[in-house]
C-alpha positions in Angstrom: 0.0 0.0 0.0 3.0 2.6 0.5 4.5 1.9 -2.7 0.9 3.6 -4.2 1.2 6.6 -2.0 3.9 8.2 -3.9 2.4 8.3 -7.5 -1.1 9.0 -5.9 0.4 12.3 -4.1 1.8 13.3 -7.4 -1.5 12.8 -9.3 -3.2 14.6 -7.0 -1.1 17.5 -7.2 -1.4 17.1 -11.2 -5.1 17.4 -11.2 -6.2 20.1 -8.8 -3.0 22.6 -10.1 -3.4 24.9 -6.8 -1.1 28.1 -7.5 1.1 27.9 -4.5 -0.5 24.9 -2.7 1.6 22.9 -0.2 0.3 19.9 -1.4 1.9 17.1 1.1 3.8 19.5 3.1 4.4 18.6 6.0 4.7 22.5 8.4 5.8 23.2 11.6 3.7 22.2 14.4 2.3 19.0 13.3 -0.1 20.6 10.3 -0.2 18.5 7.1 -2.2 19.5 3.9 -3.5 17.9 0.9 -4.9 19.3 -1.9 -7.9 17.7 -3.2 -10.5 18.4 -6.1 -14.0 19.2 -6.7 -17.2 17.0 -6.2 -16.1 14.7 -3.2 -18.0 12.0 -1.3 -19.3 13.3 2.2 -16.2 13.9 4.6 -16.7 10.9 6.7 -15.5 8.4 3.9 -12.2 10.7 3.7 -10.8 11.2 7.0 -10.8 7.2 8.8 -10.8 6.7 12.4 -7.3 6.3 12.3 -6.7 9.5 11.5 -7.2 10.1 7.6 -3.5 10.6 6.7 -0.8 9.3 4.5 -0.8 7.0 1.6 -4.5 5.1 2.9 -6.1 8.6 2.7 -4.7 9.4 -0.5 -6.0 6.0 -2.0 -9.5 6.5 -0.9 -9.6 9.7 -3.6 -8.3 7.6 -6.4 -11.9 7.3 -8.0 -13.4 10.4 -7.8 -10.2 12.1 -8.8 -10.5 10.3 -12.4 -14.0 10.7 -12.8 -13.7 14.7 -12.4 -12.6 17.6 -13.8 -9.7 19.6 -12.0 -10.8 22.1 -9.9 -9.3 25.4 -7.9 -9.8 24.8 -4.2 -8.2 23.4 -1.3 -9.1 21.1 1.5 -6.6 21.5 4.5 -6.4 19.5 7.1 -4.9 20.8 10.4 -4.0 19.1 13.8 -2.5 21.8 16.5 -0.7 22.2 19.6 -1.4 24.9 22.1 0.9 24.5 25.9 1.0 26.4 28.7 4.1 25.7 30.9 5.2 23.0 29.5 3.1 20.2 29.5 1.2 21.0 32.7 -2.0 22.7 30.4 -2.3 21.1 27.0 -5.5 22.1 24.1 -5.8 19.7 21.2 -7.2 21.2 17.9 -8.0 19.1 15.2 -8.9 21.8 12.4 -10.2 21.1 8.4 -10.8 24.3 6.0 -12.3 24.5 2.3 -11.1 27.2 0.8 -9.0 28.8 3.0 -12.1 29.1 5.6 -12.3 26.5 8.7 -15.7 24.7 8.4 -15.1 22.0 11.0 -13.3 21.8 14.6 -12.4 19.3 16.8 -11.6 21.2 20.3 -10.0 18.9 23.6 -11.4 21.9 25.7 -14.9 20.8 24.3 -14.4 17.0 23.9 -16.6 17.2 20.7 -16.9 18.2 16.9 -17.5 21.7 16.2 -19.6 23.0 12.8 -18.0 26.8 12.1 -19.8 27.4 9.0 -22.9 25.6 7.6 -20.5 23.4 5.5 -19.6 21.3 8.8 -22.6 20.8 10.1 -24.1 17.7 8.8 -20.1 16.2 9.4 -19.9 17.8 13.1 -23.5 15.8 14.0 -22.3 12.2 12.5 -18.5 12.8 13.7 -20.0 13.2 17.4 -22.1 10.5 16.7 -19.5 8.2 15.9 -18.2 7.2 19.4 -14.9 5.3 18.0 -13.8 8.2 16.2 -14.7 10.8 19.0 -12.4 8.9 21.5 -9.7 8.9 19.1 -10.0 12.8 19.0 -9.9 12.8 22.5 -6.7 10.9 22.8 -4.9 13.8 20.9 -3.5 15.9 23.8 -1.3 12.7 24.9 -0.9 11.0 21.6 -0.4 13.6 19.5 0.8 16.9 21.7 2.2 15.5 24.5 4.4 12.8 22.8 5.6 15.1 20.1 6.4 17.5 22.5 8.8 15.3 24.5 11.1 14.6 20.7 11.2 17.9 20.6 12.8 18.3 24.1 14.9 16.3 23.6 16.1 16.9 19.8 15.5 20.6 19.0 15.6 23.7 20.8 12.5 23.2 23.0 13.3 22.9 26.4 16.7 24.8 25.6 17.0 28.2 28.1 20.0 30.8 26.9 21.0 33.4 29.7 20.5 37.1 28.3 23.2 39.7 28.6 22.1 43.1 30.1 23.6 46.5 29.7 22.4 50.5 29.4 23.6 52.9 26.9 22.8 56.6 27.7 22.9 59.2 25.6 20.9 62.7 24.2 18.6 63.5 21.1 19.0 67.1 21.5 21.9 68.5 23.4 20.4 71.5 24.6 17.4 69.1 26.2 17.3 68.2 30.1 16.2 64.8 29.4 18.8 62.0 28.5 18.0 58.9 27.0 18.5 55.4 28.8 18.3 52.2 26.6 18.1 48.7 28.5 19.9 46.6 25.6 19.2 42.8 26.6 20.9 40.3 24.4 21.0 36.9 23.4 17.8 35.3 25.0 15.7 32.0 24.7 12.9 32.0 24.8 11.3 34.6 23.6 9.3 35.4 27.1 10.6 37.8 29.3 10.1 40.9 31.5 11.7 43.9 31.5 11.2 46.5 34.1 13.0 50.3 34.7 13.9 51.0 38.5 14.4 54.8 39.7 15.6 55.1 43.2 14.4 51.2 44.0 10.8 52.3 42.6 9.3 50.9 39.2 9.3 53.8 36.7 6.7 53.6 33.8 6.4 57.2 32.4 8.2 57.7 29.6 9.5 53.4 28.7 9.0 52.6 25.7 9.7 48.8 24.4 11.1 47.6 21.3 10.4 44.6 19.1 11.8 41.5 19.6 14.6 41.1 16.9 16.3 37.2 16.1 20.0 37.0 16.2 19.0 33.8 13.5 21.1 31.3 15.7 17.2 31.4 18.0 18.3 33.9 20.5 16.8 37.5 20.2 17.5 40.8 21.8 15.2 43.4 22.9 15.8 46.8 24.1 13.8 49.2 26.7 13.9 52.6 26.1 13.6 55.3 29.2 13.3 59.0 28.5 14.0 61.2 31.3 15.6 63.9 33.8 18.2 62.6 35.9 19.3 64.2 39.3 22.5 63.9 41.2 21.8 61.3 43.2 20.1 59.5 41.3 20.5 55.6 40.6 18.6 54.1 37.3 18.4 50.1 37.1 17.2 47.8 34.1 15.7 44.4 36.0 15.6 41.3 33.9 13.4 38.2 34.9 13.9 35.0 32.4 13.0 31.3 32.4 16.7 30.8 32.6 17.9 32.8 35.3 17.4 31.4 39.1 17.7 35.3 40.2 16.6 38.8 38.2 19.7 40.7 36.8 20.2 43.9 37.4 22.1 46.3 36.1 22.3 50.0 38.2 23.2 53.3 35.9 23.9 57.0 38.2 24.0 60.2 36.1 27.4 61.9 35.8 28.5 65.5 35.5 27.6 67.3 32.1 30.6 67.2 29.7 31.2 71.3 30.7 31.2 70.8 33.9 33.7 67.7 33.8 35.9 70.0 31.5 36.1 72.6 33.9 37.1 70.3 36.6 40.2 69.1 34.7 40.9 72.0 33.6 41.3 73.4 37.5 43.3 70.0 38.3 45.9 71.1 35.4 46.1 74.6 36.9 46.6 74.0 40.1 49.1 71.0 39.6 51.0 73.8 37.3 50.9 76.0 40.2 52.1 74.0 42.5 55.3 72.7 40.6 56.2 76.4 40.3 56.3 77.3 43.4 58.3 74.4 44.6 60.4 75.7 41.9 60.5 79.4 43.6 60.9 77.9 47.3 63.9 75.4 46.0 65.5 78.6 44.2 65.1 81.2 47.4 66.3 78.5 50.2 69.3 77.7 47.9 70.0 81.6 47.9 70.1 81.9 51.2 71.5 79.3 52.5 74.9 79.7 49.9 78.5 80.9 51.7 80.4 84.4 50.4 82.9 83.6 48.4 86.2 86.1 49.8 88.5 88.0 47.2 92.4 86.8 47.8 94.6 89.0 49.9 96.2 89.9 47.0 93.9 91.9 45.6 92.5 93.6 48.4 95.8 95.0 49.4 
């Protein structure tokens, strides 16, 4: 039967010609899609209890394919995911669309089959009917979400934790302004979730943050910077507080406002002078105690007579 997959996929993507159709794709998250044409039996003879996919779905099309004309339209079958740390709080949604539009859902929060448009109806009533093939549904948040989501654990990044780096860049828009600009730059995070607060004295601050977008580094970290406008006093102490799945303990990094760059000049400048001053009048005081201190030199006899 698997040998007759293959050439059956193919055919299938021959006759309905779907521009840009993902015919047999298998996506991330589980979702696989098949094209299909026009003019199909009811739903129920398509999708078996054992879950409608791979070469003994695609055989049970075989006839009606032939005996019809290709068509433009798309039957999509999707089976999803959704946790909430980790595997403590699991939902199991079995999805299938015509057309781009959902007509049928299959929700473990529910426990039955779902009609979103009129198209589903008369396939959510004998689905729900059908007590085999509702259990089978049932079974999907441990035999489909949980047991996929422990290979992942273990073989991809899921599960994986990446410490972020934190530092603060300060600096001005306008020069003549009061207000300086303080930029929390956090760095090479996974996952994505994480909180990112601006301190002022100890005290949350929230006028005047601003957050950025999440950006990828493309090796599945990201970064994320926290902007903070605002007026900062001597005494002053800024801090960016980080909270992450992989730290045991927020980061935090403290920032204090220096002296302007004027001001600062002016200091050195005063240094320089008064270190100048200084080494000239050691120079003076050397000179004048050498002065005094120095013994007359007497004429010879000789010439004084």
């Amino acid at each position: 039967m698997g040998s007759v997959g293959v050439p059956l996929l193919l055919l299938v993507g021959a006759l309905a010609r779907i521009p840009g159709s993902e015919g047999g794709k298998e996506t991330p998250g589980g979702v696989f899609r098949q094209p299909l044409a026009a003019g199909l039996p009811p739903l129920t003879s398509l999708c078996p209890s054992r879950g409608g996919r791979g070469p003994w779905a695609l055989e049970s099309l075989l006839t009606p394919l032939l005996l019809l004309p290709a068509a433009h339209f798309l039957l999509q079958e999707k089976s999803e995911c959704r946790f909430l740390n980790g595997t403590q709080r699991v939902r199991y949604l079995y999805r299938l669309f015509y057309d781009r539009q959902e007509f049928l859902r299959f929700d473990s929060a529910r426990g039955e089959f779902e009609a979103i448009t009129a198209l589903g109806k008369g396939d959510a009533e004998a689905f729900n009917r059908d007590k085999h093939k509702l259990q089978y549904q049932k079974t999907g948040v441990d035999r489909f979400c949980r047991y996929n989501y422990e290979g992942l654990q273990k073989n991809s990044v899921v599960g994986q934790r990446a410490k972020p780096t934190v530092s603060i860049s300060p600096t001005k828009l306008d020069p003549a302004s009061p207000n300086t600009i303080l930029l929390c730059i956090v760095r090479g995070f996974y996952p994505v979730e994480i909180e990112i607060r601006w301190l002022k004295n100890g005290q949350p601050e929230e006028e005047g943050v601003a957050f950025g977008e999440e950006l990828q580094n493309g090796d599945w970290t990201y970064q994320l910077q926290v902007m903070l406008e605002t007026q900062p006093q001597r005494g002053d102490v800024y801090a960016c507080q980080v909270e992450h799945a992989s730290l045991e303990a927020p980061i935090t990094i403290q920032w204090e406002p220096r002296s302007s760059n004027s001001a600062r000049s002016k200091l050195w400048t005063g240094i320089v002078a008064a270190v100048i001053g200084v080494i000239f009048f050691a120079m003076g005081l050397s000179l004048y105690l050498k002065s005094k201190n120095a013994i007359p030199i007497q004429p010879p006899a000789a010439l004084m007579n």
